[in-house]
C-alpha positions as a Markdown table, in Angstrom:
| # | Residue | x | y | z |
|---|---|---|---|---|
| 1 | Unk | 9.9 | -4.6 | -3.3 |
| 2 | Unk | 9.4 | -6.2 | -6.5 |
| 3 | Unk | 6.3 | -4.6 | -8.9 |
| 4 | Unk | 5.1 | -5.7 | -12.5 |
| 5 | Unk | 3.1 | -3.9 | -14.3 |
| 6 | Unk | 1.0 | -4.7 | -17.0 |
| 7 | Unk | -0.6 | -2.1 | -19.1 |
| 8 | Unk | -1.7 | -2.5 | -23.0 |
| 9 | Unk | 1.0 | 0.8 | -24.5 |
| 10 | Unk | 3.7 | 2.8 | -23.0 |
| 11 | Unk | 5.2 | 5.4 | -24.0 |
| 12 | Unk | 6.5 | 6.8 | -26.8 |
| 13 | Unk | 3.2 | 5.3 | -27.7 |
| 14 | Unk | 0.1 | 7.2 | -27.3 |
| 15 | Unk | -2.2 | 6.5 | -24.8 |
| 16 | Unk | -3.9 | 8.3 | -22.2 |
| 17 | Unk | -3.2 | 5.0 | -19.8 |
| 18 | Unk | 0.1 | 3.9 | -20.6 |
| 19 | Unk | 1.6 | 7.5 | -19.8 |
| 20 | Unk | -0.4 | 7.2 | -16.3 |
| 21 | Unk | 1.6 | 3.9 | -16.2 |
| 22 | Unk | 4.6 | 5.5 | -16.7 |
| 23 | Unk | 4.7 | 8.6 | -14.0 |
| 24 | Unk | 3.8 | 5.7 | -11.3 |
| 25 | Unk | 6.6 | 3.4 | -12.5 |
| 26 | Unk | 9.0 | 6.2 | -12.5 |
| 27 | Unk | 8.2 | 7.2 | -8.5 |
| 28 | Unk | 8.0 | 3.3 | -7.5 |
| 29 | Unk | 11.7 | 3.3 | -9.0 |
| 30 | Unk | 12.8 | 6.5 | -7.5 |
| 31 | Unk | 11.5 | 5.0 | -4.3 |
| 32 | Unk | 14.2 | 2.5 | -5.3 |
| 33 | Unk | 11.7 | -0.8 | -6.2 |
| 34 | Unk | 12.5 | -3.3 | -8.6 |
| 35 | Unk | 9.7 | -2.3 | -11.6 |
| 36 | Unk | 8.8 | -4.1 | -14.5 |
| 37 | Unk | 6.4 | -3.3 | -17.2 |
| 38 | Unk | 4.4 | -5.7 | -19.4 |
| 39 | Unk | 3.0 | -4.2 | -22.5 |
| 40 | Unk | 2.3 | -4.5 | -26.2 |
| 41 | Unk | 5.0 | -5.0 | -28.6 |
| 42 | Unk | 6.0 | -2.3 | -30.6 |
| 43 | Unk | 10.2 | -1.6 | -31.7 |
| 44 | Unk | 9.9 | 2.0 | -30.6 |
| 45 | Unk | 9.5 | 1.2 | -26.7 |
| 46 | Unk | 12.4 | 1.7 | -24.7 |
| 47 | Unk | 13.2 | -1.8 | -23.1 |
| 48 | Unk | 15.4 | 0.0 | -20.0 |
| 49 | Unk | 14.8 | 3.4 | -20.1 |
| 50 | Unk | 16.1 | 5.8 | -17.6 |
| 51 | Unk | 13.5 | 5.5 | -14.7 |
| 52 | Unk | 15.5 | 1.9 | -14.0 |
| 53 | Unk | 12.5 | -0.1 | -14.7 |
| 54 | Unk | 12.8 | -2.9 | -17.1 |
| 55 | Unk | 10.3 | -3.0 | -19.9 |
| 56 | Unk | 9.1 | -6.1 | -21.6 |
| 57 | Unk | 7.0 | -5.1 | -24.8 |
| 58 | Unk | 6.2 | -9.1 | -25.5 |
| 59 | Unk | 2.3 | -9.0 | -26.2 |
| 60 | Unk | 1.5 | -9.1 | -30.3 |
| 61 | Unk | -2.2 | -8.9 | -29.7 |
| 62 | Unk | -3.9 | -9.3 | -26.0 |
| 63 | Unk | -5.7 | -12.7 | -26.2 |
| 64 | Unk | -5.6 | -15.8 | -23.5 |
| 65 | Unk | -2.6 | -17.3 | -25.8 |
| 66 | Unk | -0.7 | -14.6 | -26.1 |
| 67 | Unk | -1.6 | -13.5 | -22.2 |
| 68 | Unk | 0.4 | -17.4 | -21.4 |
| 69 | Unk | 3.6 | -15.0 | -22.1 |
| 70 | Unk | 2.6 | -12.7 | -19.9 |
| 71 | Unk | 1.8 | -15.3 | -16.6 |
| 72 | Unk | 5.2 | -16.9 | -17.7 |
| 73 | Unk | 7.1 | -14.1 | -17.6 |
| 74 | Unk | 5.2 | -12.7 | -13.8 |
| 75 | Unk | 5.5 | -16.2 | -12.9 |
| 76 | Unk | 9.6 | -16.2 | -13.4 |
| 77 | Unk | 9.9 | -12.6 | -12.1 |
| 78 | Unk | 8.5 | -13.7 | -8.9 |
| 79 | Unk | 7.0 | -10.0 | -7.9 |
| 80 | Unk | 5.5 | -9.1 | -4.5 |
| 81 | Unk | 2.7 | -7.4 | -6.6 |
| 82 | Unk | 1.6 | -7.2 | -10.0 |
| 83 | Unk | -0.2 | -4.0 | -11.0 |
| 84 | Unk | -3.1 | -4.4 | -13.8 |
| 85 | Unk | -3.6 | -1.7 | -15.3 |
| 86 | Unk | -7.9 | -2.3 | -16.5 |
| 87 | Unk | -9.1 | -0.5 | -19.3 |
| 88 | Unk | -11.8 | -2.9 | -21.6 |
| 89 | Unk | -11.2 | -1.7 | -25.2 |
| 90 | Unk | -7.2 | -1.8 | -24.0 |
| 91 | Unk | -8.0 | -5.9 | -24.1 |
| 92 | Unk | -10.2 | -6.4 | -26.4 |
| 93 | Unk | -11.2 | -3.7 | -29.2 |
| 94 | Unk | -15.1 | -4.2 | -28.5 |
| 95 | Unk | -14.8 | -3.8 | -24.6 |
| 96 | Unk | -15.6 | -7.6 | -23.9 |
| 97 | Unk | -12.1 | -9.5 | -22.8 |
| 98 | Unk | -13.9 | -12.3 | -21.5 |
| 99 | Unk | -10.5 | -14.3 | -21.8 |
| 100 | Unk | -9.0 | -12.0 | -18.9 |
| 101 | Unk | -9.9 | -13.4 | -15.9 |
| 102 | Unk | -9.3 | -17.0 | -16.4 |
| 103 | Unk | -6.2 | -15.9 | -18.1 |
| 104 | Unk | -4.7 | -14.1 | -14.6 |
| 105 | Unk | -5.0 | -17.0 | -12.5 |
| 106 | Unk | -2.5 | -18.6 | -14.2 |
| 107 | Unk | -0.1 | -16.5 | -12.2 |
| 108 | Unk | 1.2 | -18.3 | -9.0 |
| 109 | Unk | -0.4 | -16.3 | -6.2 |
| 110 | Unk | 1.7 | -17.9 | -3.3 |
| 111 | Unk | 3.7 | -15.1 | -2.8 |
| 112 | Unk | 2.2 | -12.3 | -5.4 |
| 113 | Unk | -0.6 | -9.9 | -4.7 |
| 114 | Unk | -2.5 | -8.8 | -7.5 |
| 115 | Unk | -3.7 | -4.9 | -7.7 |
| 116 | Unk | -6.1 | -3.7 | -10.5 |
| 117 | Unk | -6.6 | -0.5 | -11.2 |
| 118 | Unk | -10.2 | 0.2 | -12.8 |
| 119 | Unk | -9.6 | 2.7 | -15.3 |
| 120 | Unk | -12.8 | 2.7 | -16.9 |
| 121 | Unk | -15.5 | -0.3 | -14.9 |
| 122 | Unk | -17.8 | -0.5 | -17.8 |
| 123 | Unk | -20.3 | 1.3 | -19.5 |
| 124 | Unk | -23.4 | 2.6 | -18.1 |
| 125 | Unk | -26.7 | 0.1 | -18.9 |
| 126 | Unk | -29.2 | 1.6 | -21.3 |
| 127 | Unk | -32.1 | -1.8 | -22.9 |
| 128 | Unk | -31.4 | -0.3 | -26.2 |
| 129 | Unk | -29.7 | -1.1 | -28.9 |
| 130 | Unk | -29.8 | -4.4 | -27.8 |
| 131 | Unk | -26.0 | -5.2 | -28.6 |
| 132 | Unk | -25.3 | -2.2 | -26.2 |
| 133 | Unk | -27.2 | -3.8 | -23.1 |
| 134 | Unk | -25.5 | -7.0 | -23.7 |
| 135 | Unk | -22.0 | -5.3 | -23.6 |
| 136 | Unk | -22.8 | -3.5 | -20.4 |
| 137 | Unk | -23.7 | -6.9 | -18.5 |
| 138 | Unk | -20.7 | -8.5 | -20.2 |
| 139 | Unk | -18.7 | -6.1 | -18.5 |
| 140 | Unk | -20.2 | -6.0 | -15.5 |
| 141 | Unk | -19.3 | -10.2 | -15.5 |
| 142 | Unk | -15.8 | -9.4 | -16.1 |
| 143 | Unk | -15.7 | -7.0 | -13.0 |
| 144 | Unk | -17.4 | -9.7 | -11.0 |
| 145 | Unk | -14.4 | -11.9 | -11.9 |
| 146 | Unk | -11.4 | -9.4 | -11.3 |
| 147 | Unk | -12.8 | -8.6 | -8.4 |
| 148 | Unk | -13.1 | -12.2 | -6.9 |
| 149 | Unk | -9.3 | -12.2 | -7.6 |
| 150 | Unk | -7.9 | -9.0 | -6.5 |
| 151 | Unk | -6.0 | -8.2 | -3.5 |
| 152 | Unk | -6.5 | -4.2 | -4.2 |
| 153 | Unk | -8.9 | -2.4 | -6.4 |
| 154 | Unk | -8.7 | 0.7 | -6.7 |
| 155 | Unk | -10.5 | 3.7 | -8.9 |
| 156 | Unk | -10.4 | 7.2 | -9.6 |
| 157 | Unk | -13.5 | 8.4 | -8.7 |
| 158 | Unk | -16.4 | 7.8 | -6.4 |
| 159 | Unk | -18.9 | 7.3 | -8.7 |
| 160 | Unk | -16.3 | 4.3 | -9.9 |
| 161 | Unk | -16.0 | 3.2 | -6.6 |
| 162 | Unk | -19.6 | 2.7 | -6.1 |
| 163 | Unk | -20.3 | 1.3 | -9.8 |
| 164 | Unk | -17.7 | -1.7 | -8.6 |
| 165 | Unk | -18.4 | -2.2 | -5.5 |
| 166 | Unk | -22.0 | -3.1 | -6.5 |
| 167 | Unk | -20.4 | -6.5 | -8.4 |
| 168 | Unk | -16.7 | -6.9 | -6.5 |
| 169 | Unk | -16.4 | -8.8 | -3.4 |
| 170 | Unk | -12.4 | -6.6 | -2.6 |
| 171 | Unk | -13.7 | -3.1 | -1.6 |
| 172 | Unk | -12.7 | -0.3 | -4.0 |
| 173 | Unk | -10.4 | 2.1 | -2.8 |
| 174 | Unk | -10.2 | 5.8 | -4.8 |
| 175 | Unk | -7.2 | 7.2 | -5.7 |
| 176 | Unk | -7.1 | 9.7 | -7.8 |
| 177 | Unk | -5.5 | 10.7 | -11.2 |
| 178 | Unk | -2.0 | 12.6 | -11.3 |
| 179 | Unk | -1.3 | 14.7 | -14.5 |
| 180 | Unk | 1.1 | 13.5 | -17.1 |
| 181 | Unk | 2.2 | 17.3 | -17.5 |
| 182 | Unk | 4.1 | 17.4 | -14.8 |
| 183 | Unk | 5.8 | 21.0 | -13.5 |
| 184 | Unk | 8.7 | 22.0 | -14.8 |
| 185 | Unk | 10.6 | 25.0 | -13.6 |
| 186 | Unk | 10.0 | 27.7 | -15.9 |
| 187 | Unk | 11.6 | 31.2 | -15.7 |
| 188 | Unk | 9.4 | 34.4 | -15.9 |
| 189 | Unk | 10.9 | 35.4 | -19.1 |
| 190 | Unk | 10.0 | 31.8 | -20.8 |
| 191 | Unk | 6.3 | 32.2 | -19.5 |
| 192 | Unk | 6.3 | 35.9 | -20.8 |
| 193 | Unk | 7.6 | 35.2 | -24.4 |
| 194 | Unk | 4.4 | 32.4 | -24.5 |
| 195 | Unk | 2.2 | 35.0 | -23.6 |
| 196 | Unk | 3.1 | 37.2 | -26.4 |
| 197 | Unk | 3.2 | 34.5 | -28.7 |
| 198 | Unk | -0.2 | 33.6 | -28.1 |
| 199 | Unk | -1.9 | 37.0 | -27.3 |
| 200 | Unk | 0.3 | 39.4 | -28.6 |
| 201 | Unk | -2.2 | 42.4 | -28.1 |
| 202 | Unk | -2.5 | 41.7 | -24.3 |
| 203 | Unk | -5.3 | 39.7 | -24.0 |
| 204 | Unk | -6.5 | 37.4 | -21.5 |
| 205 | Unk | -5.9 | 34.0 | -22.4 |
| 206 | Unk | -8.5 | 31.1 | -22.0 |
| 207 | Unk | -6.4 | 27.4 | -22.0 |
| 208 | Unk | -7.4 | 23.8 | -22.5 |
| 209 | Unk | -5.9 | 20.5 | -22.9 |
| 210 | Unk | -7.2 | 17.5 | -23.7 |
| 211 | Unk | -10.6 | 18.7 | -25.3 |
| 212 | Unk | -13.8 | 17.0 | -24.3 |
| 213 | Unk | -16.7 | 18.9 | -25.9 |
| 214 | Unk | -15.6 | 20.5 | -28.7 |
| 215 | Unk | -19.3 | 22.3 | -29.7 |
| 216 | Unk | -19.4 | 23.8 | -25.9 |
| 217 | Unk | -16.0 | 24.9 | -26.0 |
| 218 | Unk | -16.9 | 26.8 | -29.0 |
| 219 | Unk | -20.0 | 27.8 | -28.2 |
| 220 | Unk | -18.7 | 29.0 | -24.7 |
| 221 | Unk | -15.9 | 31.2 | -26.6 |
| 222 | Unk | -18.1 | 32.8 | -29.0 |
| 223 | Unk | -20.1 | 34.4 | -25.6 |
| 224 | Unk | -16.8 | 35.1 | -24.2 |
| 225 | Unk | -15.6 | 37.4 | -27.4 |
| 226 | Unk | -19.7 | 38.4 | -27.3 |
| 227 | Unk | -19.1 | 40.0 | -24.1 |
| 228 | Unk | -15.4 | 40.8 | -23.8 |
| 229 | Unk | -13.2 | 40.6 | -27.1 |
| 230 | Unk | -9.9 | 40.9 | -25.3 |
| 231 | Unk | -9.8 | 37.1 | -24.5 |
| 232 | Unk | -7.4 | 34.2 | -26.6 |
| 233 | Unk | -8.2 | 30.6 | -26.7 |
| 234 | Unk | -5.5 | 28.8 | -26.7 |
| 235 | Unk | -6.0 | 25.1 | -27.4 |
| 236 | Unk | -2.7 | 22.8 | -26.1 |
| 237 | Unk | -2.4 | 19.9 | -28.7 |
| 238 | Unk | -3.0 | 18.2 | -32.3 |
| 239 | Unk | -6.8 | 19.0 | -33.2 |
| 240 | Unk | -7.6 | 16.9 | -36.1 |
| 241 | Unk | -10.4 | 19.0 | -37.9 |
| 242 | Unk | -9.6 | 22.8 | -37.6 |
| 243 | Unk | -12.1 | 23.7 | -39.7 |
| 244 | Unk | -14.5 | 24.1 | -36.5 |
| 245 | Unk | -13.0 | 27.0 | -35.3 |
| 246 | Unk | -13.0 | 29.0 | -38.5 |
| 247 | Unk | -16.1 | 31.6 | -37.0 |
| 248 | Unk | -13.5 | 32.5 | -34.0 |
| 249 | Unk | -10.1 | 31.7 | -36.1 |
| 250 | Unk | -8.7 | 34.8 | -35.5 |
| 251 | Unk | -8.7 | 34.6 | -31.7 |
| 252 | Unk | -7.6 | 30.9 | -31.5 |
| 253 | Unk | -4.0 | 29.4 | -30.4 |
| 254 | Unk | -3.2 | 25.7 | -31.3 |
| 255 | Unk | 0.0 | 24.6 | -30.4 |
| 256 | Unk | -0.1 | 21.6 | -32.3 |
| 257 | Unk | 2.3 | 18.6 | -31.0 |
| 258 | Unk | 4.2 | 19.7 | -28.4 |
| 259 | Unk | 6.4 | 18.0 | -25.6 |
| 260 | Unk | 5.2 | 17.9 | -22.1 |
| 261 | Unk | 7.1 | 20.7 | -20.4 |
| 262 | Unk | 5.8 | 22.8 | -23.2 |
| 263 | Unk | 2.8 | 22.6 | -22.7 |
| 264 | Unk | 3.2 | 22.9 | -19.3 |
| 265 | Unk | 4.5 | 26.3 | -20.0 |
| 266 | Unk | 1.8 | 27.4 | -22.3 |
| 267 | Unk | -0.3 | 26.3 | -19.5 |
| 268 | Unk | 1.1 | 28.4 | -17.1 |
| 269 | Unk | 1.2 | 31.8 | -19.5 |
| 270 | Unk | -2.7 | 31.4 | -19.6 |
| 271 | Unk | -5.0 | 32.8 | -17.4 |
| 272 | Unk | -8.0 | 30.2 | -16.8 |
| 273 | Unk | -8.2 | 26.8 | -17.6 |
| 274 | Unk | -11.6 | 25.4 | -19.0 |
| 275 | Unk | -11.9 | 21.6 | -19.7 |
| 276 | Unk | -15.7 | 21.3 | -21.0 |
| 277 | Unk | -16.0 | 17.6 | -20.0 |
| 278 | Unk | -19.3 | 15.8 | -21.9 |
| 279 | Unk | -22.7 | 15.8 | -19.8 |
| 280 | Unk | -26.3 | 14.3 | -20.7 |
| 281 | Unk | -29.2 | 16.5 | -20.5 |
| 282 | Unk | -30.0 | 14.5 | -17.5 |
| 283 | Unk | -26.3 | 15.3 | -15.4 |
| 284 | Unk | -24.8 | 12.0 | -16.3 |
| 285 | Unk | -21.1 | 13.0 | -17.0 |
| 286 | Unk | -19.2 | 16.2 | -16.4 |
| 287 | Unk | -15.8 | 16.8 | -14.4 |
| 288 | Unk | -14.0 | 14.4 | -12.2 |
| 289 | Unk | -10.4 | 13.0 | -11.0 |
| 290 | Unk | -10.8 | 10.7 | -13.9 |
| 291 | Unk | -9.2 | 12.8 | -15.7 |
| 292 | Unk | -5.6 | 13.8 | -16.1 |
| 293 | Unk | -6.1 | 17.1 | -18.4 |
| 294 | Unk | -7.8 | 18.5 | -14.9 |
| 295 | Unk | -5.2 | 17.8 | -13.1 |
| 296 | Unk | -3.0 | 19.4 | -15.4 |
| 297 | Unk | -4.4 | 22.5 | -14.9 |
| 298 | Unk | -4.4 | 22.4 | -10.8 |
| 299 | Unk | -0.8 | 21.8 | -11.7 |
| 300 | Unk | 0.0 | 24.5 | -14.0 |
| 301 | Unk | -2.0 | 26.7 | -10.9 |
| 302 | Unk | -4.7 | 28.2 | -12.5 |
| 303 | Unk | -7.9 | 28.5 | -11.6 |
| 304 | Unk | -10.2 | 26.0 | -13.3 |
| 305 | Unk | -13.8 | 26.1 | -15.0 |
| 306 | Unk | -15.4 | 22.4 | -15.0 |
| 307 | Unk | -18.5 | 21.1 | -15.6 |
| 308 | Unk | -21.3 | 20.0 | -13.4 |
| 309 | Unk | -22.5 | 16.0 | -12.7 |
| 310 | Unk | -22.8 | 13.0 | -11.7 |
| 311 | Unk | -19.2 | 12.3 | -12.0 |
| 312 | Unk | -18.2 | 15.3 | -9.8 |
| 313 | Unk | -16.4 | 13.8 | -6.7 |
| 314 | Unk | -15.9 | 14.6 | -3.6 |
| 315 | Unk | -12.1 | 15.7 | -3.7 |
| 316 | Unk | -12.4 | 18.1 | -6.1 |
| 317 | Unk | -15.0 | 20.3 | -3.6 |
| 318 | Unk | -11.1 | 20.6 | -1.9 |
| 319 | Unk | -10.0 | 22.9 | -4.4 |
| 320 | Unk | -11.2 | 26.2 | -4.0 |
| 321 | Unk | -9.9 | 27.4 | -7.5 |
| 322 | Unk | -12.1 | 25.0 | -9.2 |
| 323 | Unk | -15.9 | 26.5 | -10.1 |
| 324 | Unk | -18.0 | 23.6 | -11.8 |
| 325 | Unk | -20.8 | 25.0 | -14.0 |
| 326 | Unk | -23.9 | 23.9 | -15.7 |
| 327 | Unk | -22.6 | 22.1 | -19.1 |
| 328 | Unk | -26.2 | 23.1 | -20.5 |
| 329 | Unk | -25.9 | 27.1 | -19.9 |
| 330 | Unk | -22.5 | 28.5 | -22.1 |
| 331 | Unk | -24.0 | 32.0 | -20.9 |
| 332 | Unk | -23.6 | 31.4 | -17.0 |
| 333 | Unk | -20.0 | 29.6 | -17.7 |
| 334 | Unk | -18.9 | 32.4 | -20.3 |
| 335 | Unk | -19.7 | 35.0 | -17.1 |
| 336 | Unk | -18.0 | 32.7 | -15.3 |
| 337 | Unk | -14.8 | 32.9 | -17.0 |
| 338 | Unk | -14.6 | 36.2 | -17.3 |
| 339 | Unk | -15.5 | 36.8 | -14.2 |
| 340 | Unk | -12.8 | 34.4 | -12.7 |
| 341 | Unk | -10.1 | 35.9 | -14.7 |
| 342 | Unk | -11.0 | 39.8 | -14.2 |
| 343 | Unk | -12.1 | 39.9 | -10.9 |
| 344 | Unk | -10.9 | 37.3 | -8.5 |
| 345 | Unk | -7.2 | 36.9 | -6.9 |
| 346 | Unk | -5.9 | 33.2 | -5.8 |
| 347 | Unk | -3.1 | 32.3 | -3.4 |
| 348 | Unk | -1.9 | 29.0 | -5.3 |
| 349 | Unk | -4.7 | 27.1 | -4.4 |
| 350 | Unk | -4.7 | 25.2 | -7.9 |
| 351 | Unk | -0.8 | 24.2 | -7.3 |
| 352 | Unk | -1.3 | 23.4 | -3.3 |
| 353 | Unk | -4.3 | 21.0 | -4.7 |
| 354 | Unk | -2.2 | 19.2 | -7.0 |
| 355 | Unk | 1.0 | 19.0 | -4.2 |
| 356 | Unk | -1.3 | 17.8 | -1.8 |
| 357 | Unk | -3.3 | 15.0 | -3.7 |
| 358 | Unk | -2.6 | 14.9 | -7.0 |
| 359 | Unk | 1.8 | 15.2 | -7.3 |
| 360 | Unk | 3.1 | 11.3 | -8.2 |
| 361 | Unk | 4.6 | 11.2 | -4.7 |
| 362 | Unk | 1.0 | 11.2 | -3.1 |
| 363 | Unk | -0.7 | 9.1 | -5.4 |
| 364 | Unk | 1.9 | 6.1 | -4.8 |
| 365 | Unk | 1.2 | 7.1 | -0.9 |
| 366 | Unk | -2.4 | 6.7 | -1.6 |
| 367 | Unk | -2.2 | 3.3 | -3.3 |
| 368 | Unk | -0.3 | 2.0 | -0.2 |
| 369 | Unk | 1.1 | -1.2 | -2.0 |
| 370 | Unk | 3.2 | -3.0 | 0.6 |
């Protein structure tokens, strides 16, 4: 089977999307597809990298003209699918590429399906600022569109589901998001060494990756040490402004940059993982299978401390490691953690999660593109 993708960056580049992009391109090539990757043009992207897949990083800036490189280039590949992969701001840097739709039937649909994967649908409606209600129905016109054209949609939540399906005519199908920390085997001795390095007085170590809500991380910490000083945080990644955790300084553990099996074995040298996703006053927000810093921690096994709302889906009630807490009450999910991590034993339910739905095997199962 023949597969383009089109995505705005891929890696080495940062993004979030682009390295989601990646981990499905390299199963669909281990699966032994012919891939190919459309994507913004920078001199540090590998055009054949190892995976097998062919990248084309052609697209100075993403407008209709330069998308006419794009259809050209699907149109003389001839794939059986192509694979959009939608985020707004990717497209256009205020959320509104009103060019997209018109611009994708330009590529000859006699014998290629098209597949677009809602990464983000559009934001939710609020009357005011004014310039905020008008982008929220400009996105909700450009669904409309994409939907009108797609063979496949598919998102990573309910909530997502049920947000497009209120303006596409193709149903939306979830399938959830895979971690771009993958598991790596890591011997006992590596995993110890971390430990040490992180907490070398023994102490329990609190993880997180990919921080959401930096004030309720902090907060919750501070009521951790409060009630139990024998805990570490240890935060996986760059963090721009350390000055917020000078109060707690002492008990904190940033790894800075660091490669993906790294911090997949920091990861696993921690006991808890706590990802303190954003949430309104009025539940709108919280933890979901959007997000592939969650799934990083089902894959690292640990058990996980989320936050409770309206973006809670149904999947993640599968994973009996995972406790989802009020974001508004740092007291109960302080108790929480240290509760979790003193008092209760797990038989891998975090890892048989992630192997079950969330590994890259499953997820190109789930998307069943034929």
């Amino acid at each position: 089977m023949k597969l383009v993708f089109i995505v705005d960056r891929y890696p080495p580049l940062t993004d979030g999307v682009g390295d989601y992009t990646y981990n499905l391109v390299n199963e669909y090539c281990r699966r032994g597809n012919k891939v190919s990757v459309i994507c913004f043009k920078d001199e540090k992207i590998e055009t054949a990298p190892e995976s097998g897949a062919t990248v084309f990083p052609i697209v100075a800036k993403w407008n209709s003209n330069e998308f006419k490189k794009v259809t050209k280039l699907v149109n003389d590949l001839k794939p059986d699918w192509v694979l959009l992969q939608y985020v707004p701001h990717s497209y256009q840097k205020k959320g509104m590429p009103v060019w997209l739709p018109s611009a994708l039937k330009h590529i000859d649909r006699k014998n290629t399906k098209l597949s677009i994967r809602i990464h983000e649908p559009f934001i939710r409606l609020q009357f005011w600022p004014s310039k905020i209600l008008f982008l929220g129905l400009v996105q909700r016109w450009i669904i409309k569109q994409l939907g009108a054209q797609a063979d496949k949609i598919v998102a990573s939540t309910d909530l997502y589901k049920k947000f497009v399906d209120a303006y596409s005519t193709t149903k939306t199908e979830v399938v959830p998001i895979g971690s771009n920390i993958l598991p790596v085997d890591t011997p006992a001795d590596s995993i110890q060494r971390t430990r040490l390095k992180v907490a070398p007085n023994g102490e329990k170590i609190i993880s997180t990756f990919g921080i959401r809500d930096h004030q309720l991380l902090i907060k919750v910490f501070e009521l951790v040490l409060q009630k139990n000083p024998d805990f570490k945080l240890l935060v996986c990644g760059v963090v721009k402004n350390k000055d917020i955790y000078r109060a707690i300084e002492k008990s904190v553990f940033i790894t800075g940059f660091v490669s993906s099996p790294e911090v997949y074995t920091y990861l696993t040298s921690s006991d808890i993982f706590f990802i303190p996703d954003e949430v309104t006053p009025n539940g709108m927000g919280g933890s979901s299978n959007k997000s592939t810093a969650i799934a990083a921690g089902f894959s690292a096994n640990l058990p996980v401390i989320g936050i409770k709302g309206d973006m809670n889906n149904e999947l993640l009630s599968r994973n009996k490691a995972l406790y989802l807490e009020d974001g508004n009450d740092a007291s109960s999910i302080a108790d929480r953690i240290i509760e979790v991590v003193l008092h209760r034993e797990y038989n891998n339910e975090s890892y048989k999660f992630w192997q079950e739905y969330l590994s890259w095997d499953k997820i190109v199962d789930a998307y069943n593109v034929k």
